[in-house]
Structures are given as C-alpha cells and as structure tokens.
C-alpha positions as CSV (number, residue, x, y, z in Angstrom):
1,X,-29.4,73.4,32.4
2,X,-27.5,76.8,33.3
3,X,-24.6,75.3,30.5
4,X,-27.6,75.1,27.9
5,X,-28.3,78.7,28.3
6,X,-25.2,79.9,28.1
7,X,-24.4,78.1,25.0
8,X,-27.6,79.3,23.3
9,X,-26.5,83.1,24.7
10,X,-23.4,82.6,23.4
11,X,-24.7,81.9,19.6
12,X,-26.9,84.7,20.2
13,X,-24.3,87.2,20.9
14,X,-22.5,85.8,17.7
15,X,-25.2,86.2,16.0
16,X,-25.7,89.8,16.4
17,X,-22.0,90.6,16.2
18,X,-22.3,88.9,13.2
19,X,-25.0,91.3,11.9
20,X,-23.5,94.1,13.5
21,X,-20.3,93.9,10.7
22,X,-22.6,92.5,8.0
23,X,-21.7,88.7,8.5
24,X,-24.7,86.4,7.3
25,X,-26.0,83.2,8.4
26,X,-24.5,81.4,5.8
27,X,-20.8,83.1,6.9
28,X,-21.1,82.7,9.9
29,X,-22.4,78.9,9.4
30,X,-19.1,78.2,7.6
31,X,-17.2,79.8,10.8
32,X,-19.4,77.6,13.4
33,X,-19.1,74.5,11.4
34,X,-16.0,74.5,8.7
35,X,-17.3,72.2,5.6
36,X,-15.0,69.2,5.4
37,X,-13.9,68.2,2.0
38,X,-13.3,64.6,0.9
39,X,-9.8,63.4,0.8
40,X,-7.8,62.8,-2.6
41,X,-7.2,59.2,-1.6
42,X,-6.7,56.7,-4.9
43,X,-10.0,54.6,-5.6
44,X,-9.5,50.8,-3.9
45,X,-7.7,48.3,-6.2
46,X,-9.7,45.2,-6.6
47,X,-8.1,42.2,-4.6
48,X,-6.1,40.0,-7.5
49,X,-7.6,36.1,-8.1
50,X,-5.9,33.9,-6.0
51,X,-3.8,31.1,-7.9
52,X,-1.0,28.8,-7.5
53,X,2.2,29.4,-9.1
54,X,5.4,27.1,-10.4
55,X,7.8,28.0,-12.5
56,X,9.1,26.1,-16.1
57,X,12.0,23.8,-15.1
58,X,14.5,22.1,-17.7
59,X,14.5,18.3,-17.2
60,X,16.0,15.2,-18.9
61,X,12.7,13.4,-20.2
62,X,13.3,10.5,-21.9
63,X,11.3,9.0,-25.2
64,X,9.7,5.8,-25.1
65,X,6.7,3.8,-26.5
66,X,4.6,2.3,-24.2
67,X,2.6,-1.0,-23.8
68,X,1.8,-4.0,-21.4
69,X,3.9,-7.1,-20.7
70,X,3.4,-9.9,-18.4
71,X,6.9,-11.5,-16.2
72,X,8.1,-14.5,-17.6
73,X,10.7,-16.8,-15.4
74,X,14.0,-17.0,-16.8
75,X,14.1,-20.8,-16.3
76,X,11.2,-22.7,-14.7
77,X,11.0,-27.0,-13.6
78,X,8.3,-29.2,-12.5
79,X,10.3,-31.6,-10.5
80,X,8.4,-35.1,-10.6
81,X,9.2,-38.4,-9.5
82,X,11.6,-40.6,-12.4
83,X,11.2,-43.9,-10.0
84,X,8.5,-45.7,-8.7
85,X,8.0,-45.3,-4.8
86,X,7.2,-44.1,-1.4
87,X,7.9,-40.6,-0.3
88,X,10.2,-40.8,2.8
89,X,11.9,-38.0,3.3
90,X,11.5,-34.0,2.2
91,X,14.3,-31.8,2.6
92,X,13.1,-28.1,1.8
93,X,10.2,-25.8,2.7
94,X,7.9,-24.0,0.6
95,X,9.5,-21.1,-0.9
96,X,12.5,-21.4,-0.2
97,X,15.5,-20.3,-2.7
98,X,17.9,-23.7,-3.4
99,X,20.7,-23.8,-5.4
100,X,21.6,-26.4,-8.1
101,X,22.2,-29.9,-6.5
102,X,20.9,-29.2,-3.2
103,X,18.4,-32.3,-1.6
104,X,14.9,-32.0,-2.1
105,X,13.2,-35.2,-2.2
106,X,13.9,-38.9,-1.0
107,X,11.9,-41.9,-2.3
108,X,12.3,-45.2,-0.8
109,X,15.8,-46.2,-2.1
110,X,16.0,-49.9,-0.7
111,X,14.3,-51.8,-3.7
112,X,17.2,-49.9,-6.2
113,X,19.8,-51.0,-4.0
114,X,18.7,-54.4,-3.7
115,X,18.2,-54.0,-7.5
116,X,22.0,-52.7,-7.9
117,X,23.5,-55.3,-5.7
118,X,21.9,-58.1,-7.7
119,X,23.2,-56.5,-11.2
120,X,26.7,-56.3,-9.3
121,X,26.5,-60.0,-8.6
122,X,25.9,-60.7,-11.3
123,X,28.4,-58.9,-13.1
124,X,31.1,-60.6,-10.6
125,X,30.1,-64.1,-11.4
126,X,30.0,-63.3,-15.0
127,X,33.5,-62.1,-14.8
128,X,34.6,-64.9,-13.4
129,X,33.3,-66.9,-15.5
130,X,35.3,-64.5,-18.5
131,X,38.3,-65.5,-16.4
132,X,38.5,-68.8,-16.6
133,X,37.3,-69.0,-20.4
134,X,40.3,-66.7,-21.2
135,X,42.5,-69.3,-19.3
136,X,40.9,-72.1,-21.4
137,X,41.2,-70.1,-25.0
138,X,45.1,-69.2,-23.8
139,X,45.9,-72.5,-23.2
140,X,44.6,-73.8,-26.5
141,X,46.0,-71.3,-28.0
142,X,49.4,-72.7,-26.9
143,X,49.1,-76.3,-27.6
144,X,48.1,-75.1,-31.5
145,X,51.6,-73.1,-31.3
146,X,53.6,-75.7,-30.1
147,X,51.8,-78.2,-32.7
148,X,50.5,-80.4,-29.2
149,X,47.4,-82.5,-29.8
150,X,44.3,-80.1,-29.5
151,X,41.6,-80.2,-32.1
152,X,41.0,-77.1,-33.9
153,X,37.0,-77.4,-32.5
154,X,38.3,-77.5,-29.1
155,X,40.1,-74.1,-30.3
156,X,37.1,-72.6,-31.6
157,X,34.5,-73.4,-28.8
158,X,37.1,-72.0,-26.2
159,X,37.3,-69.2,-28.5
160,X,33.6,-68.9,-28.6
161,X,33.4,-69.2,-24.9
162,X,35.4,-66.2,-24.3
163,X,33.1,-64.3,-26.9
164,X,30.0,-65.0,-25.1
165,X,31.4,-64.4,-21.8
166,X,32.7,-61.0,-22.3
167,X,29.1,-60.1,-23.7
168,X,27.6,-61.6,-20.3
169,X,30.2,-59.0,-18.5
170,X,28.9,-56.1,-20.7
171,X,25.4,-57.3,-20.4
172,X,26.3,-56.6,-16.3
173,X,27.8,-53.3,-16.2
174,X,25.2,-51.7,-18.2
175,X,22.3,-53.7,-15.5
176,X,24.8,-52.2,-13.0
177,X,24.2,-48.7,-14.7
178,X,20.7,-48.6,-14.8
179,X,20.2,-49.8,-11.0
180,X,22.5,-47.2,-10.1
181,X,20.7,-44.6,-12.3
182,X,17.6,-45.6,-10.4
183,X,19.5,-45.7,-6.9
184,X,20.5,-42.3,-8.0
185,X,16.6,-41.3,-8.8
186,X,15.6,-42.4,-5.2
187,X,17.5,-39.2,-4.2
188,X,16.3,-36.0,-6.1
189,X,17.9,-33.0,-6.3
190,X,17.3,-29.6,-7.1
191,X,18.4,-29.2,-10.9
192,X,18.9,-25.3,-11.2
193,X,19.0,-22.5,-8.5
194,X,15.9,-20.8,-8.1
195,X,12.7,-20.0,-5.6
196,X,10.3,-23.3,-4.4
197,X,6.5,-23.0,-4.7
198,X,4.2,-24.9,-3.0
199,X,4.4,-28.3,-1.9
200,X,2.5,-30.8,-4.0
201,X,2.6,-34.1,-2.6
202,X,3.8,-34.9,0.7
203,X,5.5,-37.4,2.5
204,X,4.2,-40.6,3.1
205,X,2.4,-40.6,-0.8
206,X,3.2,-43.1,-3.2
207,X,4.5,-41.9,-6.3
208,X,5.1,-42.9,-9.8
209,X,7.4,-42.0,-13.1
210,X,4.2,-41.6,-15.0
211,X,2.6,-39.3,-12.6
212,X,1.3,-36.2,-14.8
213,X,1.3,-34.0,-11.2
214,X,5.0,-33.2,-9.6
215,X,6.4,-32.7,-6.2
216,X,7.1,-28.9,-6.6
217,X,7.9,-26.3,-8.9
218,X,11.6,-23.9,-9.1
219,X,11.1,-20.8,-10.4
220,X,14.7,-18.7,-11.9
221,X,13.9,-15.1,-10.7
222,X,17.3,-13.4,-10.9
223,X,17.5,-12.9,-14.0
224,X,14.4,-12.9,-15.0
225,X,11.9,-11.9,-18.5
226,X,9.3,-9.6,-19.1
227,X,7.7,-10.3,-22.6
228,X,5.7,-7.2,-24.3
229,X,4.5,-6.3,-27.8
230,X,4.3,-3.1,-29.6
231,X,2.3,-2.3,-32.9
232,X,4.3,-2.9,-35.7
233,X,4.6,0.5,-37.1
234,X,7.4,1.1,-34.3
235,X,9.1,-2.4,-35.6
236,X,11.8,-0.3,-37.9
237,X,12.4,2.6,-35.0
238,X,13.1,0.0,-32.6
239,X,15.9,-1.6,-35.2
240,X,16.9,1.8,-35.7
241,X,17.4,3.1,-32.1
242,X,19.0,-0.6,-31.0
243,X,21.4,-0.6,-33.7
244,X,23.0,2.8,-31.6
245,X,22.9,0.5,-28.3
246,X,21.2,-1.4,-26.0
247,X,17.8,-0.2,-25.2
248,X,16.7,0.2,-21.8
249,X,13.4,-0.9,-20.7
250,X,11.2,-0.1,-17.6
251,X,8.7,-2.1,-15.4
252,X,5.9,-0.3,-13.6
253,X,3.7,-0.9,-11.2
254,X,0.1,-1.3,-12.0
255,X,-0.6,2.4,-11.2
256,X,2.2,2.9,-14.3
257,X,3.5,4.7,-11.9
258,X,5.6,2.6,-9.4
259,X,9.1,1.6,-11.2
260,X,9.4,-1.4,-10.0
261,X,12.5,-2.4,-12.2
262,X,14.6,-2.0,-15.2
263,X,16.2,-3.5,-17.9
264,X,17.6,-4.5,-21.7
265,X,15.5,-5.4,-24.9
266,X,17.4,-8.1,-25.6
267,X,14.9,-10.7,-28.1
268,X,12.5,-9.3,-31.1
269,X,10.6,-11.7,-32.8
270,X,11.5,-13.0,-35.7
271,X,8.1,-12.4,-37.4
272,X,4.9,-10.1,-36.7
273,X,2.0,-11.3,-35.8
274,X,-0.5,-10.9,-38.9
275,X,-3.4,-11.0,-36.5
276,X,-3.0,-8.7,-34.3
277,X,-0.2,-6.3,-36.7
278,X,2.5,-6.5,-33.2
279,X,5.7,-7.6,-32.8
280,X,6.7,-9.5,-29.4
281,X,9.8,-8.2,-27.5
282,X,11.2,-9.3,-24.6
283,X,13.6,-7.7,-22.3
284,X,15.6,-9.2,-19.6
285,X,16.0,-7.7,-16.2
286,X,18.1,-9.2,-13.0
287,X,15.8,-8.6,-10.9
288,X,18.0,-8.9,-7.8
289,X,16.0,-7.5,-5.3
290,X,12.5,-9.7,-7.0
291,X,10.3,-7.0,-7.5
292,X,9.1,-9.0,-10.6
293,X,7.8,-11.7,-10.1
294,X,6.7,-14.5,-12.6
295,X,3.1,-14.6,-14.0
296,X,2.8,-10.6,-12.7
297,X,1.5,-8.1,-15.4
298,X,3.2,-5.0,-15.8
299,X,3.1,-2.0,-17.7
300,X,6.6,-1.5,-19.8
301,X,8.2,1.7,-21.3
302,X,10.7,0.9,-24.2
303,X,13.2,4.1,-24.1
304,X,14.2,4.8,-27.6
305,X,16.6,8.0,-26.3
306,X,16.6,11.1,-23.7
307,X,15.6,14.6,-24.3
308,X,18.1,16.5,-22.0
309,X,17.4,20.2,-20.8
310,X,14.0,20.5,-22.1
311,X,11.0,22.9,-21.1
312,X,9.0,21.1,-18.8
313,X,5.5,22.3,-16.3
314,X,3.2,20.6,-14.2
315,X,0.6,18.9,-16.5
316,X,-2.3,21.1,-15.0
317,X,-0.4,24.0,-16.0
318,X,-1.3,23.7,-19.2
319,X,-4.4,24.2,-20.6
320,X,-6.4,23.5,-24.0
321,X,-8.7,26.0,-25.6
322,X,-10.6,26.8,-29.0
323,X,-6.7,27.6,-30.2
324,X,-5.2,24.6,-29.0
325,X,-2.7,24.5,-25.9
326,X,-2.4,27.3,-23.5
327,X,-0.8,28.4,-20.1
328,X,-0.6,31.7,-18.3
329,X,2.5,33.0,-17.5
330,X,2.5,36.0,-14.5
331,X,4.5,38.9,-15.5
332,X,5.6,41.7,-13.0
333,X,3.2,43.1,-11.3
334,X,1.4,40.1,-10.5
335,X,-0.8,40.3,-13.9
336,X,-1.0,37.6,-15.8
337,X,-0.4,37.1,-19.7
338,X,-2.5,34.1,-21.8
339,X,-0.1,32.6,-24.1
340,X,-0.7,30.1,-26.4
341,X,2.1,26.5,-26.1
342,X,3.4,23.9,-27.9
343,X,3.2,20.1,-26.1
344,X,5.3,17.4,-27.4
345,X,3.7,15.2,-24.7
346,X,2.7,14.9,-21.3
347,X,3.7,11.6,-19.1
348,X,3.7,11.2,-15.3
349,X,2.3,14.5,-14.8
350,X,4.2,16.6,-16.2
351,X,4.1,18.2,-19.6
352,X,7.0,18.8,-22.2
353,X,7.1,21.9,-23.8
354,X,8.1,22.8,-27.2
355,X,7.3,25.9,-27.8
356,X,5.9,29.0,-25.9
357,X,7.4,28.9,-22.3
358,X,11.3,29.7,-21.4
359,X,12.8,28.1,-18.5
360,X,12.9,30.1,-15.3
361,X,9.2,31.6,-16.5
362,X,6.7,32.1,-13.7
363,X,3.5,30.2,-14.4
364,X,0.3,29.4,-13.1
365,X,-0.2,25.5,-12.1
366,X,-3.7,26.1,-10.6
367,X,-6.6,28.8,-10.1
368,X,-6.7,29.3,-14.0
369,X,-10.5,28.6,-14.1
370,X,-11.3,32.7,-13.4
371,X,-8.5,34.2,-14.9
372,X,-8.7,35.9,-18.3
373,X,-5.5,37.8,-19.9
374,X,-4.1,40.9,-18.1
375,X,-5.9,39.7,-14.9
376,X,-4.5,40.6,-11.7
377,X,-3.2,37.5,-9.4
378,X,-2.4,36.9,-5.9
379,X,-0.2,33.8,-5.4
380,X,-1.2,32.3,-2.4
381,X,1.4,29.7,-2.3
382,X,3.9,29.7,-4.5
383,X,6.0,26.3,-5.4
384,X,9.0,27.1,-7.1
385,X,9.2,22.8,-7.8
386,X,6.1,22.9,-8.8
387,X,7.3,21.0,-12.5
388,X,8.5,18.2,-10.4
C-alpha cells in the first residue's frame, strides 16, 4: 500500500513540474509512455505449393508396333502305341526333359519275338532249300556242257527250282524285317528332345495301333515360337526395316510389362488375311531359361529401330490441356513456367518428348493439379531419376 502512494506522489510531483516549465499532459504522456512504432519488416511470403520434381533425362527408346501373340512349340509329338499290346514297363516321369532315343515305354515284346523267330526259321529252311536247288541246277548245268545224258526238261525244272527258291528266301527276310520292326515297336523311344506332359495311360492297359488317345506328349521348348499378327498397313515397314537386319522381337508378361523373353522375326506370311486385313508373323526365341511356355498368350513388341539420346519424362509429367500437351518446368527461384510439349509417344510410363523440354530441365512429375504459370513451388522431395 505505502508503494501505491508513493508512485501516485511521484506522478503528482511530475505533474506539477511539468506545469511549472509549461510541459502538458500530452508531453509529458509521451515522456511517461514513449509511443512504439511498428517495425519496417517485409509483408510474409505466401508458402509455395508443394510438388514433386524430376528432371528430363536422354534415353535410348526403341520403336516398335505392338500386338498379341500366343507361344507355339517349336516341335511337338503325341507318342502312341504302333503295336498291339500290354503296357509292361514305363521308363520316365511326368515332366520330365528326355532327349532323342531315350526309353519311354515297353509293351509286351514276347509275341514279336516269337513272331521274329518263326520268320527266321523260316528263312533258314528256305535257304536251305536254295542250296540244294543250286547244287541240282550246277550239276545239270554240267552234264549239258560235257554233252552227258540230261534232258533239257530236267535242265529247266532245276532251273526253275532255283527261281522259286530264291523268292521263298526273299519272301523270309522281308517277314524277318517286319517282325523285327515290330520287336523294335515293343520298345518306344523318345523321338526328339524335349519336356513330357502328363501321363496318359498307365501301365498295366492294353493298347492298340489304332488307338486315337497316346501315351504322352513331348513338347520342344528351347527354341521355341511365338506367332503374332499385325494390321496390314505395317506389312511394307516391316519389309522395309527387315531388309536392314534381323528384327528383334519382345515377349511380355501379361501386365505388358514383365519381359519375359526375346527374340528374331524370322517367318511373315506369305499372304494377308482378307478377313481380318493382318498379316501373321512369327518370331523365334530360345527360350533357354522356358519362360515361354507353349499354349501361353503373350503380348509382343516388334522393334522396327532405337531412338538413342532422346528427351524423355515420367508420363505423369506431362499434361494435356485445351492447347494440347503441357508440362511445367521450375525455373530459379522455385517458380514455375507452363510450357506447352511435343509427345511422340508414351510407353511403359514414360513419355518421349519432341519438342518443348531440354535435357537436364527441372520439371514437375506430380502436384501440378494447383499450380498455374509463375506459381511459387516447394519441392518436397525431389527425384532426380524421376524419368526412369
């Protein structure tokens, strides 16, 4: 309380020193309480639209058409059965990768031997008989040269004899072929190199030449086809572009985006189909690692040639407007400039430029949706890839 009264004493006796020299109130207000003026401080600088940024990149894109194809194998067998008989013994799995002439299947052999050893009998006694005719046809043959008694029918039936007995000896080797061709068709081999499918008929079944179902399938995979068609209008740049070189040819994945393999155009049809206005192509790939496989659809690229060292963004870069194609390029000071672009075309997400951007530019890949041009930007995370 007794600091209250001084203070207000201590005004007072201000106050009336202040009239005493002719001070006023509003004086001796601005001694009490100095007036303080607002600082010259810069008004605040709106905060710049956040964005992300990437910046124009020269790539090697190639040129290609683009259309569907479905895997084709490069050689494909049905084995079946060529003899009549019981399935005793199987000698692969299913799936497995044989080579040419390895075991697959045995049928029950012992009929074609019996069948072979009966043609080889006979074949024996025949020549035999052949033998001894001979003997009989020499010796008459003799007696006529030495002008003996023989009659010249004697001669001729000996003669004859020989004749038919040779035929009887031909007549066996060729039944001696054929049971040993059958003998041989007991035993079943693999006749190309290739991947097994799925076991049709097991063992223990009977089986027969004329069966319509077979035992198992071989599938060629290395090398192997992918068959494709294009619209015909491409028909004369393909010739064109071929007659430089082979032209490679890609496999993707069914998101067109997985390479899954690659390739040669190596067959065009030799006509174009007036139904649908294509052209079929097929290209051959070797497929060593089987990434194709056969009956698989796949989407195919046919490259025609490489761009090298072109213009290229990320395909979000690049917007379209009332104008056409735009982007925004950011310019020192983190401002932005509109700028109208040129697209040859976009594929795999990224976007070739013609025209409007220069490699090395700063651009923006995303945020563009509140931008307009001269706008201030913040990059909030710049990806200096971003075109890849």
């Amino acid at each position: 309380m007794r600091k209250v009264v001084i203070a207000i004493a201590g005004v007072a006796l201000l106050a009336a020193a202040g009239a005493a020299v002719g001070v006023g109130p509003r004086e001796l207000r601005g001694y009490l309480w100095p007036e303080v003026k607002a600082a010259d401080t810069p008004p605040p600088v709106a905060p710049g639209v956040p964005v992300t940024a990437g910046v124009v990149e020269a790539k090697e894109m190639p040129v290609f058409l683009a259309g569907i194809g479905s895997v084709q194998a490069y050689n494909m067998v049905t084995i079946k059965p060529r003899v009549d008989g019981q399935i005793v013994k199987v000698n692969f799995a299913e799936g497995q990768e044989v080579k040419a002439g390895d075991p697959l299947v045995e049928i029950d052999s012992r009929p074609y031997k019996a069948a072979y050893d009966q043609a080889f009998a006979n074949e024996e006694k025949d020549q035999a008989n052949l033998a001894n005719a001979q003997l009989n046809f020499q010796r008459d043959a003799a007696i006529i040269g030495a002008n003996l008694a023989v009659s010249r029918q004697q001669y001729d039936n000996d003669k004859a004899a020989v004749a038919v007995d040779q035929a009887m000896v031909d007549s066996d080797k060729a039944q001696v072929e054929q049971a040993q061709v059958n003998l041989d068709y007991a035993d079943i081999h693999a006749p190309i190199s290739g991947r097994l499918g799925v076991r049709i008929v097991d063992i223990g079944n009977i089986v027969h030449a004329a069966d319509a179902t077979g035992l198992v399938t071989i599938t060629q995979t290395k090398p192997i086809f992918v068959n494709f068609t294009m619209a015909q209008e491409h028909l004369h740049k393909i010739h064109e572009k071929q007659a430089l070189g082979d032209l490679k040819v890609q496999a993707f994945g069914a998101d067109n985006v997985t390479l899954l393999s690659e390739g040669k155009l190596t067959v065009i049809d030799n006509a174009v189909d007036q139904t649908t206005g294509t052209i079929r192509l097929k290209a051959t790939f070797e497929n060593a690692d089987e990434r194709l496989w056969p009956g698989e659809f796949v989407d195919v690229r046919l490259i025609l040639n490489t761009r090298p060292g072109v213009a290229t963004v990320p395909q979000q870069t690049v917007q379209v407007g009332p104008n056409g194609y735009y982007a925004y390029v950011i310019k020192e000071g983190d401002t932005v400039e509109r700028r109208a672009v040129e697209v040859a075309s976009i594929q795999d997400g990224v976007a070739i430029i013609d025209k409007g951007l220069n490699v090395g530019e700063k651009v923006v890949v995303d945020g563009q949706f509140r931008l307009t041009d001269g706008a201030r930007v913040r990059v909030s995370t710049p990806q200096p890839g971003a075109s890849g």
